[in-house]
C-alpha positions in Angstrom: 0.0 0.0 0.0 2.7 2.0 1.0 4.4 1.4 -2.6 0.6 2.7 -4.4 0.8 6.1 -2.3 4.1 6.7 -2.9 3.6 6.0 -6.8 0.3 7.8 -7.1 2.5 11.3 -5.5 5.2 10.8 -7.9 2.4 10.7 -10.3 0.9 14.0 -9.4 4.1 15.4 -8.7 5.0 14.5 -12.5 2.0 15.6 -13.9 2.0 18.9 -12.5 5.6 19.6 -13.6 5.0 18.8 -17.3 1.1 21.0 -16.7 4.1 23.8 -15.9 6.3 23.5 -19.1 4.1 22.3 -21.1 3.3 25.0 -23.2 -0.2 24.0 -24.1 -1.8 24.2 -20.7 -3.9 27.2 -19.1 -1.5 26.9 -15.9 1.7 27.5 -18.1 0.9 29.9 -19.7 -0.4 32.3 -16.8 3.4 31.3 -14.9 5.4 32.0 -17.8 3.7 35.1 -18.9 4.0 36.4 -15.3 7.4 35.5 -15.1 9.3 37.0 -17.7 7.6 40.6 -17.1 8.7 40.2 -13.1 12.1 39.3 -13.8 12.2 42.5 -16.6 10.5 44.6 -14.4 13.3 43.6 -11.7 16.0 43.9 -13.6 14.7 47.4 -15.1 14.6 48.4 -11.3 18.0 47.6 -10.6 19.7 49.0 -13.1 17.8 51.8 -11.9 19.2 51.7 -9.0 22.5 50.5 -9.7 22.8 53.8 -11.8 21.9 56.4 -8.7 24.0 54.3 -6.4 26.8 55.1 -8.7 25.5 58.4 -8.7 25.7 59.0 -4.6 28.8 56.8 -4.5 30.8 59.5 -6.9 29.1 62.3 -5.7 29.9 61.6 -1.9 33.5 60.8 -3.3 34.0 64.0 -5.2 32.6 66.3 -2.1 35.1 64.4 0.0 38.0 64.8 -2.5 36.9 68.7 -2.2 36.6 69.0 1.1 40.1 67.1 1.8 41.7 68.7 -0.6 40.3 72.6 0.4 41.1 71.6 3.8 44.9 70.7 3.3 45.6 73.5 1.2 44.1 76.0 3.8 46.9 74.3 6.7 49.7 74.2 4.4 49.7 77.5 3.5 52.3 78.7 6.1 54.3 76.1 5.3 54.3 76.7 1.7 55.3 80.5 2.5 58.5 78.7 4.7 58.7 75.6 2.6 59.5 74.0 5.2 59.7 70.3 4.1 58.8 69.0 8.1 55.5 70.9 8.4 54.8 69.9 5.3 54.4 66.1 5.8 53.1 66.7 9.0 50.2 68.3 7.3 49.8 65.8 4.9 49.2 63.0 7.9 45.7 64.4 7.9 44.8 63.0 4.5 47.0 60.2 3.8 45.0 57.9 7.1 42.0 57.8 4.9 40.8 55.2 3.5 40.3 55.6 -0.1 43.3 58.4 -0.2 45.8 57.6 -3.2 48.0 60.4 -3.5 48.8 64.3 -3.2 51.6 66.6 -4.2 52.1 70.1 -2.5 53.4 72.8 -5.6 54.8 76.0 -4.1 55.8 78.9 -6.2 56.3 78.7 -9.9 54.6 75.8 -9.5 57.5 73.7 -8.0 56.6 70.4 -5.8 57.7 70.8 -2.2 56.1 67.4 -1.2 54.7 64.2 -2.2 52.8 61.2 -0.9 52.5 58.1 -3.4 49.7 56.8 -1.0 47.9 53.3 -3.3 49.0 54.3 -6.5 50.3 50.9 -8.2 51.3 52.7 -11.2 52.6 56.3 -9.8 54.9 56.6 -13.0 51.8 57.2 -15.2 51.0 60.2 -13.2 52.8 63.4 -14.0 54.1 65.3 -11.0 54.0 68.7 -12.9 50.8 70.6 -13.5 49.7 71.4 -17.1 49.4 74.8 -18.5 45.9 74.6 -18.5 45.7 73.8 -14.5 48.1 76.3 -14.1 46.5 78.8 -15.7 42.9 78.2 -14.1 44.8 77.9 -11.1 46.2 81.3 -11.1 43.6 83.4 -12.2 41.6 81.7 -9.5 39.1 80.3 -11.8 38.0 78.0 -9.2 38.9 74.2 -7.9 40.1 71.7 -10.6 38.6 68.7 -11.3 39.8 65.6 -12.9 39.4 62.0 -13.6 42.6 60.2 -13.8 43.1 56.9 -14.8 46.4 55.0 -13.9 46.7 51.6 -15.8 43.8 49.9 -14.8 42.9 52.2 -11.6 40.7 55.1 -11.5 40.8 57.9 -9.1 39.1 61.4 -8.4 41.9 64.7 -8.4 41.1 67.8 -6.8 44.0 70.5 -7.9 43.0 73.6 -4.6 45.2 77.1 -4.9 46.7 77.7 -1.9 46.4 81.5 -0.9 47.9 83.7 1.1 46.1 87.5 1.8 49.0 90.9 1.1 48.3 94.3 2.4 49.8 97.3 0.5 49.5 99.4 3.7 51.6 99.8 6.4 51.3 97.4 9.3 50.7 101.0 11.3 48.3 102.4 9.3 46.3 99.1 9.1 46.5 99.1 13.1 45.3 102.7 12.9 42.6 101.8 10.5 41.3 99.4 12.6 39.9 102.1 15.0 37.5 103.8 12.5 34.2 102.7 12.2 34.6 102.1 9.1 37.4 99.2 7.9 38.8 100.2 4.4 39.9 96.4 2.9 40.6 97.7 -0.6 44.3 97.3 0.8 43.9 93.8 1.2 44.1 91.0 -2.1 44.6 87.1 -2.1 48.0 85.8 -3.5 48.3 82.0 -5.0 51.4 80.9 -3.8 51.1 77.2 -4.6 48.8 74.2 -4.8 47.3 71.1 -3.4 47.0 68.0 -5.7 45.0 65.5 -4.3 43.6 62.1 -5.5 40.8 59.6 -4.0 41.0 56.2 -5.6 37.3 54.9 -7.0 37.9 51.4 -5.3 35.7 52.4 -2.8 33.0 53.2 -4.8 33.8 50.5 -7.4 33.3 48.0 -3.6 30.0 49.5 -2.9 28.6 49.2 -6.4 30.1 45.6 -6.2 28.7 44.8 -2.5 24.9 46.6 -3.8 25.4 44.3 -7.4 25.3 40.9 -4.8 22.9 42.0 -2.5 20.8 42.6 -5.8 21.9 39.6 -6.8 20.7 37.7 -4.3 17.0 39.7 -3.6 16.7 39.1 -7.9 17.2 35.2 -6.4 15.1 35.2 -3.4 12.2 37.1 -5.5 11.8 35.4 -8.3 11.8 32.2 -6.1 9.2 33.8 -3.8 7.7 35.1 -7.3 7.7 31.6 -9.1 5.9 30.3 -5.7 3.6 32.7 -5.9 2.8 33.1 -9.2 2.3 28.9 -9.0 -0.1 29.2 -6.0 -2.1 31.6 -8.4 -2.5 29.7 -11.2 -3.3 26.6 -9.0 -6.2 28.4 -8.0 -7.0 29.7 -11.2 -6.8 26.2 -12.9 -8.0 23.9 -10.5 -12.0 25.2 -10.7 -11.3 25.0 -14.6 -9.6 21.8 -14.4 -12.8 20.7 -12.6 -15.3 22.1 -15.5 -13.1 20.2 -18.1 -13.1 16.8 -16.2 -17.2 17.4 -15.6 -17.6 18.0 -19.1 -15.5 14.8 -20.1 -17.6 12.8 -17.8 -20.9 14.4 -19.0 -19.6 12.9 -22.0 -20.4 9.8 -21.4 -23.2 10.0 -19.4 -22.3 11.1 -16.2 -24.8 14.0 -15.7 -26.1 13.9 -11.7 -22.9 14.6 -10.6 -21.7 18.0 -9.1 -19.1 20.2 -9.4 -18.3 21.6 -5.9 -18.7 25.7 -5.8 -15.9 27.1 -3.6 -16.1 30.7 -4.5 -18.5 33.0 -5.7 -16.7 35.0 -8.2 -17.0 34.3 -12.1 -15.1 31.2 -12.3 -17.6 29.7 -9.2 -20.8 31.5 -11.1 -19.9 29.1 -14.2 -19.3 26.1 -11.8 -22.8 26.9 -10.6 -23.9 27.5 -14.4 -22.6 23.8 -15.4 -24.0 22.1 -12.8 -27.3 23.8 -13.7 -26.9 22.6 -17.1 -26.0 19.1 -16.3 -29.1 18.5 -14.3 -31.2 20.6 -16.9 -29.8 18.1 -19.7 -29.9 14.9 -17.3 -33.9 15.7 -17.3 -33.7 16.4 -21.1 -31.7 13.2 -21.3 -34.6 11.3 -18.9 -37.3 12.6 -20.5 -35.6 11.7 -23.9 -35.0 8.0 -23.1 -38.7 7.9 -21.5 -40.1 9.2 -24.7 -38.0 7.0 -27.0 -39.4 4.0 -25.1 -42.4 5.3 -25.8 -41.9 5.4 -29.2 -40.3 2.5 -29.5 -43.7 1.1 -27.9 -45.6 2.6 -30.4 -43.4 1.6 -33.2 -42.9 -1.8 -31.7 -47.4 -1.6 -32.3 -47.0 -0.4 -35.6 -44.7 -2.6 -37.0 -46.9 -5.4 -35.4 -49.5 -4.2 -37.4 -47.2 -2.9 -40.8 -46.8 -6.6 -40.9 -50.0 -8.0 -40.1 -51.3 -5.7 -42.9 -48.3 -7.1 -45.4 -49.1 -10.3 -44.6 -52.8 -9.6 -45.5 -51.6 -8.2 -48.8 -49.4 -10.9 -49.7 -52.9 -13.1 -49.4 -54.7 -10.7 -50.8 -52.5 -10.8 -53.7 -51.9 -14.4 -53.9 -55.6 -15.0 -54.3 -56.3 -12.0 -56.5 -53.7 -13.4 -58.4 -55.3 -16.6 -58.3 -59.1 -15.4 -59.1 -58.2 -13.3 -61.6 -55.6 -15.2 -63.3 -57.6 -18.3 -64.0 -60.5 -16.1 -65.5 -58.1 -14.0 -68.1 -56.2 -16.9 -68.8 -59.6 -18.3 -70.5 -60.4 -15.0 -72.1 -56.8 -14.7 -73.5 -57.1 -18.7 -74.4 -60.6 -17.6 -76.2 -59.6 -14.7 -77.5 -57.1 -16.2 -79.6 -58.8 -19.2 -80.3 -61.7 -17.6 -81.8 -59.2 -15.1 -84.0 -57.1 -17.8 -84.9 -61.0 -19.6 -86.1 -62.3 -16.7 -87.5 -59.5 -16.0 -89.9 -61.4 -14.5 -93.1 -64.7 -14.7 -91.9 -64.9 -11.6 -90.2 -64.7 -7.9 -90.9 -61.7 -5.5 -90.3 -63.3 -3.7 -87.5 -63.8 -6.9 -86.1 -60.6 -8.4 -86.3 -59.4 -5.1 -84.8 -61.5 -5.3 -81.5 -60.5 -8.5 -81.3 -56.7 -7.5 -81.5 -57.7 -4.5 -78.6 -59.5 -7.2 -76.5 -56.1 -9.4 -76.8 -53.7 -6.7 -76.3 -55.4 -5.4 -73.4 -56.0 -8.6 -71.3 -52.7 -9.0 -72.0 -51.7 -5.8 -70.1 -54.0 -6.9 -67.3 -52.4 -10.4 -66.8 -48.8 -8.2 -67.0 -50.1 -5.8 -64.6 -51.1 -8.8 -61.7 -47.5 -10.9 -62.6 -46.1 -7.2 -61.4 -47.8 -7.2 -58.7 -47.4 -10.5 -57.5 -44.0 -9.7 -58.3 -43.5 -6.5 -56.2 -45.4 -7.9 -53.7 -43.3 -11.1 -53.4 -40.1 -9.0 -53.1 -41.0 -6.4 -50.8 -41.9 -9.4 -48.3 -38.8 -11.5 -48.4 -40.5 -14.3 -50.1 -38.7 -14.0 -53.9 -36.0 -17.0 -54.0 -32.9 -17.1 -55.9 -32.1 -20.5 -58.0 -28.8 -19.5 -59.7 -27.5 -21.5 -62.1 -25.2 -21.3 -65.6 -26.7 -18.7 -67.4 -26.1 -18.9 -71.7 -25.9 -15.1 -72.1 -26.6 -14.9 -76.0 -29.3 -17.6 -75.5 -31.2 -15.6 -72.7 -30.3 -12.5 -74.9 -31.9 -14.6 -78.4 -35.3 -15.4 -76.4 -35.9 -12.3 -75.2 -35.6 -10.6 -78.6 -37.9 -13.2 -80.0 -40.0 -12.3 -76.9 -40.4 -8.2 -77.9 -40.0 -8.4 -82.0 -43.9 -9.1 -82.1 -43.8 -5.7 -80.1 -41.7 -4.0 -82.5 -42.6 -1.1 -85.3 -40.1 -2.9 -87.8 -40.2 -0.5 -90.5 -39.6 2.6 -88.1 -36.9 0.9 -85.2 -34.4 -1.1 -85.6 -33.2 -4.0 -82.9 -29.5 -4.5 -82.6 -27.9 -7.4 -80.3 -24.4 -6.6 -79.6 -23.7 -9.7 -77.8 -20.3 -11.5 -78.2 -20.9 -15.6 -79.3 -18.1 -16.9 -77.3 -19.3 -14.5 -74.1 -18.8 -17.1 -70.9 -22.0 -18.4 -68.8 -23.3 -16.2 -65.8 -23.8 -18.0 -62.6 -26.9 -16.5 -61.5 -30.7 -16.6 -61.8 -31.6 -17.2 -65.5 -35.4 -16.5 -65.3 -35.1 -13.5 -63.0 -32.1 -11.9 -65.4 -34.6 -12.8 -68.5 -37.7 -11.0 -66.7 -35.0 -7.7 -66.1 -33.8 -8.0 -69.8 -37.5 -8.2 -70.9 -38.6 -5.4 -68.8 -35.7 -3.3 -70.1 -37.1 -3.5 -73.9 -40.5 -3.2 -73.1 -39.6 0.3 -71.5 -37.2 1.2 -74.8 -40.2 -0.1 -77.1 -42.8 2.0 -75.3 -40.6 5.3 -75.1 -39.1 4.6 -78.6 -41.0 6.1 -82.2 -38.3 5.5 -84.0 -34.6 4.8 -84.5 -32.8 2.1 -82.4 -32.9 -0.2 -79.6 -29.5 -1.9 -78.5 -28.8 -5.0 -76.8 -25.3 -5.1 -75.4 -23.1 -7.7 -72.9 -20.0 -8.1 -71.7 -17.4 -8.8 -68.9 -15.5 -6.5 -67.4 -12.7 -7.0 -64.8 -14.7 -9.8 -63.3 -18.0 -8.0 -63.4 -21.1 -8.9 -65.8 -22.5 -5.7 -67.8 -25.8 -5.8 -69.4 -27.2 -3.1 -71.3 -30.6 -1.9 -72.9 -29.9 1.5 -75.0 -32.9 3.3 -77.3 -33.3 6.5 -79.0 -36.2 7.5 -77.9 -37.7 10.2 -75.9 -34.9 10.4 -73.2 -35.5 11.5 -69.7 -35.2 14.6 -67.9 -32.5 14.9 -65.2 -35.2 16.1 -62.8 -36.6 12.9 -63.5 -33.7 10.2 -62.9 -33.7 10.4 -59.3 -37.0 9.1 -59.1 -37.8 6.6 -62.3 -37.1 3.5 -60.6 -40.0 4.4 -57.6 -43.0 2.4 -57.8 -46.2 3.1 -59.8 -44.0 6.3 -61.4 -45.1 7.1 -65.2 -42.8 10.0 -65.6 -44.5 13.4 -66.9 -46.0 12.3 -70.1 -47.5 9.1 -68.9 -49.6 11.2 -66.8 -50.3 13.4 -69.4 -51.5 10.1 -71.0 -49.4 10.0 -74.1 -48.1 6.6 -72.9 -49.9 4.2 -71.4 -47.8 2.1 -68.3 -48.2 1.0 -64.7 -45.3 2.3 -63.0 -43.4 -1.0 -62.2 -41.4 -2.2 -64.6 -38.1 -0.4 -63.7 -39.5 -0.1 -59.8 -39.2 -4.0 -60.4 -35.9 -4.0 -62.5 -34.3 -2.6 -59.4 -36.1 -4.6 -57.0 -34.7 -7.8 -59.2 -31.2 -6.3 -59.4 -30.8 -5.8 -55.6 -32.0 -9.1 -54.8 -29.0 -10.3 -57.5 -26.8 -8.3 -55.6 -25.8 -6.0 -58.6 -27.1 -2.6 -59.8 -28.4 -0.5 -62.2 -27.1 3.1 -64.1 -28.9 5.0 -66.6 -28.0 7.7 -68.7 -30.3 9.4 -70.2 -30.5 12.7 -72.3 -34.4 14.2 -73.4 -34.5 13.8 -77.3 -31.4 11.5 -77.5 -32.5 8.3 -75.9 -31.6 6.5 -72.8 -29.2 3.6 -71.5 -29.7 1.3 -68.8 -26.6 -0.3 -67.9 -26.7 -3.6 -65.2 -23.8 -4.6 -63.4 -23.9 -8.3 -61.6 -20.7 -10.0 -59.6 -19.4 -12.8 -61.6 -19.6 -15.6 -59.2 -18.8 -19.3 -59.1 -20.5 -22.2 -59.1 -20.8 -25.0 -56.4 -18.7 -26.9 -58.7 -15.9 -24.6 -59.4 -17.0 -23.4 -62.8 -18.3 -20.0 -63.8 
């Protein structure tokens, strides 16, 4: 057990990590979206910062190079008047103790140095002891302080170059003391000398320390908030996702078929308003769903009835044709059996308009024994009951009997009946008398819708498939019409008009007889041009081996 709970952690663990960096998930994409501004935003901030604390750094240094350097020059200035060398470096132990100091050189008059301390300076040759023209120059018409930044190999320091001054009377020493007694004290006497200079240098390793100290302390906050910040951002997401996470594994259950259960509501903000949507619709669409499976029953009841009673009625039919066929059948068989008897016995005897009613009461009962075989037929097929006896079919021999079959039918002088049928084609293993009745069915449609021209009787095999076709030029069919010729008890337009006299159900039964075959049945037809009907049957093999 222990084993299964320490699997199924490893399992979550797993699958959150990849939800995390997989880029196709909700949850990773609000963590790295987040992510990448914070740590920009971060790193804007220090720079920011980094910048101004360069900014204070230099600045404090520069006011302290100032100050130092102001500071030295204003002590050595009687020592500069003596040049004496002692009280020189003893002034200068007040700057060389600090810290960041680097150097200094003391220049008396004409700009000559009286002292010098090297201080940190790795590299003290690159820096020139004597001052430029320019410094001196500035320097002398007391133009103010001199600033500089001086680099020294790979070093960088701060230089301050001060004046050193020293104030000169043109008066008398007693008429200043006598001066000093009126009210008011005449200084236009009195002017400022430069009688040297302090050069003094702070190195920037100090600052260059800070900026390096403030660079890892924002070093490590950039660590420590982006951690706290990748934590935080995850905890958000996780809330985000997990209510969605919840709708999508509702809606996968609701998918197959689980609509009573719940989604819990923890909040009531938008994401806990849709929870509370969802379950509203999965109970709405579990009633939909029970009312739908009580109403199907219900009509599967009632169909269950109908059918019941569908084939009650069909079996009804099927008698009722069976014996309608059977009364009706026996009757016109002895009126056709008369009918030609008493032509065949009155040949000669009677008149012309005789012998043509006579024809007219032939022709027609006839149609009406047709009309009930059709029927039978239809009826027979529709309820199961037609049987298949295949067996070796002679193709030009069915082909030869069926013509002899329609030529009685045929305007000779006006159409012309072409067999296209090869004398060596191989025998068909299929029903013989139901392929004769489709053949014969075929022609009597081309003779009916044909006035003239051609009807065309073609067979073959075709890459193992049996093609018979029944071609005419007669009135052709409209495409409007093709859909629905082979429906039952459909005479196309001008049969209804009553230009052509039919039942409906010779092609409704051409179908019916292909299907039950197992083949089928094209046309291609074109109004004016004449029609083909093309059937296509499986050549099969017989129980003995032979086609």
């Amino acid at each position: 057990m222990a084993t299964v709970a320490i699997a199924g952690k490893t399992h979550v663990v797993n699958g959150r990590i990849h939800e995390m960096f997989h880029p196709a998930t909700f949850r990773a994409r609000i963590f790295w979206s987040l992510i990448p501004t914070l740590c920009a935003l971060f790193v804007l901030l220090g720079l920011v910062d980094l910048y101004q604390q360069k900014q204070v750094a230099e600045s404090e240094t520069n006011a302290r190079a100032k100050s130092m350097a102001e500071n030295l020059a204003y002590s050595s200035r009687l020592a500069v008047l003596t040049e004496d060398k002692w009280l020189l470096e003893a002034t200068l132990q007040s700057v060389t103790g600090a810290a960041d100091f680097a150097y200094v050189w003391i220049y008396g008059e004409k700009w000559k140095p009286l002292v010098h301390a090297p201080g940190q300076v790795t590299h003290i040759e690159w820096l020139k002891p004597e001052l430029d023209d320019n410094q001196k120059e500035r320097i002398s018409q007391k133009a103010g302080n001199v600033f500089n930044s001086v680099t020294a190999g790979n070093e960088s320091y701060f230089e301050y170059i001060v004046p050193i001054t020293s104030t000169q009377s043109t008066v008398p020493y007693e008429l200043q003391i006598e001066s000093r007694g009126e009210s008011r004290l005449d200084v236009s006497h009195i002017r400022d000398r430069t009688i040297g200079a302090v050069r003094l240098g702070l190195s920037m390793n100090r600052v260059d320390a800070q900026l390096a100290s403030f660079l890892k302390w924002r070093g490590w906050s950039l660590l420590v908030f982006l951690c706290l910040s990748a934590l935080a951002i995850y905890v958000f997401s996780v809330t985000i996702t997990r209510p969605i996470n919840r709708l999508t594994g509702q809606a996968k259950r609701m998918s197959h078929g689980f609509l009573n259960e719940a989604i819990p509501v923890d909040s009531r903000d938008e994401i806990g308003q849709l929870a509370t949507a969802f379950n509203d619709m999965g109970r709405a669409m579990n009633d939909l769903y029970v009312g739908l499976e009580r109403k199907v029953a219900e009509r599967t009841k009632e169909l269950t009835v109908a059918n019941e009673k569908l084939a009650e009625a069909s079996e009804h039919k099927s008698r009722f044709l069976a014996n309608v066929n059977h009364e009706l059948r026996t009757p016109l068989s002895s009126i056709i059996g008369y009918a030609r008897l008493l032509r065949r016995e009155t040949e000669g005897q009677i008149s012309s308009l005789q012998r043509d009613n006579l024809e007219d009461l032939l022709r027609n009962a006839e149609r009406l024994l047709a009309l009930i075989d059709s029927l039978l037929d239809l009826a027979k097929i529709e309820s199961g009951k037609m049987e298949v006896h295949p067996e070796l079919v002679q193709i030009d021999e069915l082909v030869q009997s069926a013509v002899t079959t329609i030529e009685p039918m045929l305007n000779k002088e006006q159409i012309r009946l072409v067999c296209d049928v090869p004398v060596d084609i191989a025998p068909v293993y299929t029903d013989g008398e139901k392929l004769r009745q489709i053949l014969l069915n075929l022609l009597g449609n081309a003779v009916k819708f044909t006035n003239r021209g051609e009807i065309k009787i073609s067979a073959c095999q075709v890459n193992g498939d049996f093609k018979l076709a029944v071609g005419d030029t007669g009135i052709g069919i409209d495409n409007a019409d093709l859909a629905r010729i082979f429906e039952e008890f459909d005479r196309g337009p001008l049969a209804s008009e009553g230009q052509y006299h039919g039942t409906g159900l010779g092609l409704a039964i051409v179908k019916r007889l292909v299907d039950v075959l197992g083949g089928s049945i094209a046309v291609e037809s074109e109004v004016g041009k004449g029609s083909m009907f093309t059937v296509t049957l499986l050549i099969k093999k017989s129980q003995n081996g032979s086609l």
